[in-house]
C-alpha positions as CSV (number, residue, x, y, z in Angstrom):
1,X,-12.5,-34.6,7.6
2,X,-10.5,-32.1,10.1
3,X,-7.2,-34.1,8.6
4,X,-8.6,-33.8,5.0
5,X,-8.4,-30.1,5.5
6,X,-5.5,-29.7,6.7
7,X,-4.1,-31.9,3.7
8,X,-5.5,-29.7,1.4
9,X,-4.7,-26.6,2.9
10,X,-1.2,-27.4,3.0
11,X,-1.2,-28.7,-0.7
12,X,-2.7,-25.6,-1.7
13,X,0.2,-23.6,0.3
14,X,2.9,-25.9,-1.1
15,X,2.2,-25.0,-4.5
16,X,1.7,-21.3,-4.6
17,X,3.8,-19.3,-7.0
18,X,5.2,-16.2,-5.7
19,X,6.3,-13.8,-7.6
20,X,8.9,-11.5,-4.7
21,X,9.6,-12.7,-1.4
22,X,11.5,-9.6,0.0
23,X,12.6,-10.2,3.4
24,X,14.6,-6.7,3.2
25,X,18.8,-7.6,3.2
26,X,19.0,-4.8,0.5
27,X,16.6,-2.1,-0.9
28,X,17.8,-3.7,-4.9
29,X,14.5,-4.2,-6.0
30,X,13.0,-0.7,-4.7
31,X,13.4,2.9,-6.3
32,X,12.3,6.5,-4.4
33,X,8.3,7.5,-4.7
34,X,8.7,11.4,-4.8
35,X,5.9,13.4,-5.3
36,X,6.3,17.1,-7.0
37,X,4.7,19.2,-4.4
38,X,6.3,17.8,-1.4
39,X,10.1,18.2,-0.4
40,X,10.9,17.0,2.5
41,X,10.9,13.3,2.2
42,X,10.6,10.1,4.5
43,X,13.8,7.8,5.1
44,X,13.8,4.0,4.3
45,X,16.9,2.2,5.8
46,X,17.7,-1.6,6.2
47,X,18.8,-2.8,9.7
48,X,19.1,-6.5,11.4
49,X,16.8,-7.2,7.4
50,X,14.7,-5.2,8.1
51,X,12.9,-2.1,6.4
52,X,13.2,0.9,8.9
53,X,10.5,3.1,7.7
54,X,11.0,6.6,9.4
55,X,8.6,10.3,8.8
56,X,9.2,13.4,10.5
57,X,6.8,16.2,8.9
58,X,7.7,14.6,5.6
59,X,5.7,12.1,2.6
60,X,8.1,9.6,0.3
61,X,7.8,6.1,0.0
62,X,10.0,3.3,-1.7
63,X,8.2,1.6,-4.8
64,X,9.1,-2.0,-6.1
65,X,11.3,-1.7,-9.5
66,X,8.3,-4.3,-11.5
67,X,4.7,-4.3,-12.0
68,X,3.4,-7.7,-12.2
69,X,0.1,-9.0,-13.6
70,X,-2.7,-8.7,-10.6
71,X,-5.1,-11.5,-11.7
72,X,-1.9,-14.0,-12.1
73,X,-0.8,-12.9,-8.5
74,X,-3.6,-11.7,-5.9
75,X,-2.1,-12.1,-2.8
76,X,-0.5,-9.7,-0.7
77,X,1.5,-10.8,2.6
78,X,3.7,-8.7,4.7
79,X,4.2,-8.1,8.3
80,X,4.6,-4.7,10.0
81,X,4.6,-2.9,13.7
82,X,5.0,0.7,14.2
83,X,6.1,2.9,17.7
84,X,3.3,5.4,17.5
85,X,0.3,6.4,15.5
86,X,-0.7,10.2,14.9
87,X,-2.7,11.9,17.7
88,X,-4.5,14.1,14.5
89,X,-4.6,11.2,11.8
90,X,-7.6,10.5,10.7
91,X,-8.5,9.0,7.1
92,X,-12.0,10.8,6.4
93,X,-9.7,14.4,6.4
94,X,-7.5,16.3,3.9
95,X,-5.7,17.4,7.6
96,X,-4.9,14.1,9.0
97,X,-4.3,11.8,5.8
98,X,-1.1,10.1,7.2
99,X,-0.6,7.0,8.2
100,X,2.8,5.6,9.9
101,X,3.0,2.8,7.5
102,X,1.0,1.7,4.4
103,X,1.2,-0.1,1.6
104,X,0.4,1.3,-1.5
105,X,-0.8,-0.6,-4.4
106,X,-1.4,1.3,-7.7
107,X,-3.1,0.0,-11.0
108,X,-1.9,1.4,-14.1
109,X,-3.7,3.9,-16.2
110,X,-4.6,2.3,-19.8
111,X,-5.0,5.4,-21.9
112,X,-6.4,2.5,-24.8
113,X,-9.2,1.8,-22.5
114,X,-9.6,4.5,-21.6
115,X,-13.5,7.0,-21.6
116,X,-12.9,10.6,-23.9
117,X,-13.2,12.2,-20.2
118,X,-10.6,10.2,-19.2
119,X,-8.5,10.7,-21.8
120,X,-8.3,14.5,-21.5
121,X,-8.2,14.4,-17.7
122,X,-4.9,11.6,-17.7
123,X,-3.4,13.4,-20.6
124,X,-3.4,16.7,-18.8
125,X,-2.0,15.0,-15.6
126,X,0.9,13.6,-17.8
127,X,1.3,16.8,-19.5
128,X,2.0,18.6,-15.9
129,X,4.0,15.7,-14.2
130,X,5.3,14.0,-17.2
131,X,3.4,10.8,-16.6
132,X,0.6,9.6,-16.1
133,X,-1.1,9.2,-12.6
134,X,-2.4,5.4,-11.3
135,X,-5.8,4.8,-13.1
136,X,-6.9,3.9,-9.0
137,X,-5.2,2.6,-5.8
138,X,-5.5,0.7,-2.5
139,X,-3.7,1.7,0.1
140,X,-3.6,-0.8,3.3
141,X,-2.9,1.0,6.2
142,X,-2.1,0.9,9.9
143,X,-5.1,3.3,10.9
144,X,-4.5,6.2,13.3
145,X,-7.8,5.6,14.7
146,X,-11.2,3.1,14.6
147,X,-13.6,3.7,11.6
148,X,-16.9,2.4,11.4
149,X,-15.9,0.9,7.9
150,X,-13.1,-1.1,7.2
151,X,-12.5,0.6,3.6
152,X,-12.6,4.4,3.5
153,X,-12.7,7.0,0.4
154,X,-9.8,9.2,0.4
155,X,-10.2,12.7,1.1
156,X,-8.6,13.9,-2.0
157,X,-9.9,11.4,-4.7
158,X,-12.8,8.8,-5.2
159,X,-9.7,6.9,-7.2
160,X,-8.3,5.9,-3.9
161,X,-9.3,3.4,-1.1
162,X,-8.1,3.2,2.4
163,X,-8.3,-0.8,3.9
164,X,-7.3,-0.7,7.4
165,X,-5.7,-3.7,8.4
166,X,-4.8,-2.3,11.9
167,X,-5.8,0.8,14.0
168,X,-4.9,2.7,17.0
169,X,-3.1,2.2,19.3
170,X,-3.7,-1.7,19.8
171,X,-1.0,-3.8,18.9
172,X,2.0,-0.9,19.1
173,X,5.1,-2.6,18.7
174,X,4.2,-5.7,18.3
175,X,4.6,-7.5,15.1
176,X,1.4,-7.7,12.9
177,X,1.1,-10.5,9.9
178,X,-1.3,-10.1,7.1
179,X,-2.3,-12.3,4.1
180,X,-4.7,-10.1,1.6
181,X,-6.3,-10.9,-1.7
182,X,-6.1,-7.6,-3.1
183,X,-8.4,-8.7,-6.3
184,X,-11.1,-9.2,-4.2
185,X,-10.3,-5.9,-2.0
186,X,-10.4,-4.0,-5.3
187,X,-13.5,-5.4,-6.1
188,X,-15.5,-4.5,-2.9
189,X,-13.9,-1.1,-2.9
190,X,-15.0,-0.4,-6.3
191,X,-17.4,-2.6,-7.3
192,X,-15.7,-3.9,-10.1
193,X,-12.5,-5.8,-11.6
194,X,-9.4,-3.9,-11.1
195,X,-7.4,-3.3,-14.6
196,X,-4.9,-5.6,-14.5
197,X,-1.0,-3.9,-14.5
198,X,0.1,-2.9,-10.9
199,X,2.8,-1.8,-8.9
200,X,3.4,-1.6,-5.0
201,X,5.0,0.5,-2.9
202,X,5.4,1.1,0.9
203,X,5.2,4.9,2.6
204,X,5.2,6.5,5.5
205,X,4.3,10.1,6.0
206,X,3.2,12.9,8.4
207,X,3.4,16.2,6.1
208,X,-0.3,16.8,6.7
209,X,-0.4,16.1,10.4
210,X,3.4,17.6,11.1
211,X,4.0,14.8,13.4
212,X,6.5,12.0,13.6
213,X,6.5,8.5,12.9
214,X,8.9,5.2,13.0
215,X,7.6,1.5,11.2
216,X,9.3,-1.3,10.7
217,X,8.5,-4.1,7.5
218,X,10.0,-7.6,8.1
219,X,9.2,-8.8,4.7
220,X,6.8,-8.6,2.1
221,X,5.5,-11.5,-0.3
222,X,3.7,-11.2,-3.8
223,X,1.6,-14.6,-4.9
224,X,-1.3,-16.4,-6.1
């Protein structure tokens, strides 16, 4: 039976479709996340193929060029390690929402399906920043410190999640793997299905905690 399993398992493995397998010998397939208020950005840099991720009082990130369909391809993989977390981080506050390295997945605003509410509230956000904001977002992070819940509410908007996959101080410097079904995140964050356009991108940032921060990505995988 133990053999059968591991038959399957590996079958299963075999045949999995991914969409990006970016194991980070160029930054090609990535464009700059700015964001209006904030000037001083975060560096990204490739060295030895791999993503050098560094923040110093700053916020930017480096979003993937393609959205992609998030029922066709659920799975997220990557694997990460960072030098330091922030000695004020914390998720639950406006004052210490930074994180040393996250990924940021964002599902697309669909004015057509969109409530009237909605609709004035997205078409006001477009009007100011010239496009429209994510309809919600996950962000998996490396967690400054140990919350009693694995998923968190962002300070600044119930449209946002926090999943840590790591915290503290455990594990510095050493190389952490994940495999994540971010369909079925979504869908205990929220407590329903996800619309279905998305787009991912990875930050780092310290603006609200001044601090400093350096994070390394080996690669990150898209799939089903």
């Amino acid at each position: 039976m133990r053999l059968l399993i591991l038959v399957f398992c590996s079958f299963v493995f075999l045949y999995s479709e991914v969409l990006l397998k970016e194991d980070f010998n160029t930054l090609a397939n990535w464009e700059p996340l700015t964001f209006k208020k904030i000037k001083k950005h975060s560096t990204y840099k490739i060295k030895d193929s791999t993503l050098v991720a560094k923040s110093d009082d700053s916020a930017s990130g480096i979003k993937f060029k393609k959205q992609y369909n998030i029922y066709d391809y659920p799975v997220l993989s990557f694997k990460w390690k960072i030098n330091n977390i922030y000695k004020k981080g914390d998720a639950t506050k406006k004052t210490g929402d930074d994180y040393p390295i996250r990924i940021y997945v964002m599902f697309k605003y669909d004015p057509k399906k969109a409530s009237f509410f909605e609709s004035i509230k997205y078409s006001t956000a477009k009007t100011l920043y010239g496009a429209y904001p994510p309809h919600s977002t996950i962000n998996y992070i490396w967690s400054n410190k140990t919350h009693k819940n694995r998923i968190v509410a962002s300070p600044y908007t119930d449209r946002a999640k926090m999943i840590a996959v790591n915290s503290g101080k455990k594990n510095i410097n050493i190389w952490q793997t994940h495999r994540l079904n971010v369909l079925e995140d979504y869908k205990k964050a929220f407590g329903k299905n996800p619309p279905d356009t998305v787009s991912i991108a990875i930050m780092t940032d310290s603006d609200n905690t001044h601090e400093t921060s350096v994070s390394f990505v080996d690669f990150i995988e898209i799939s089903n």
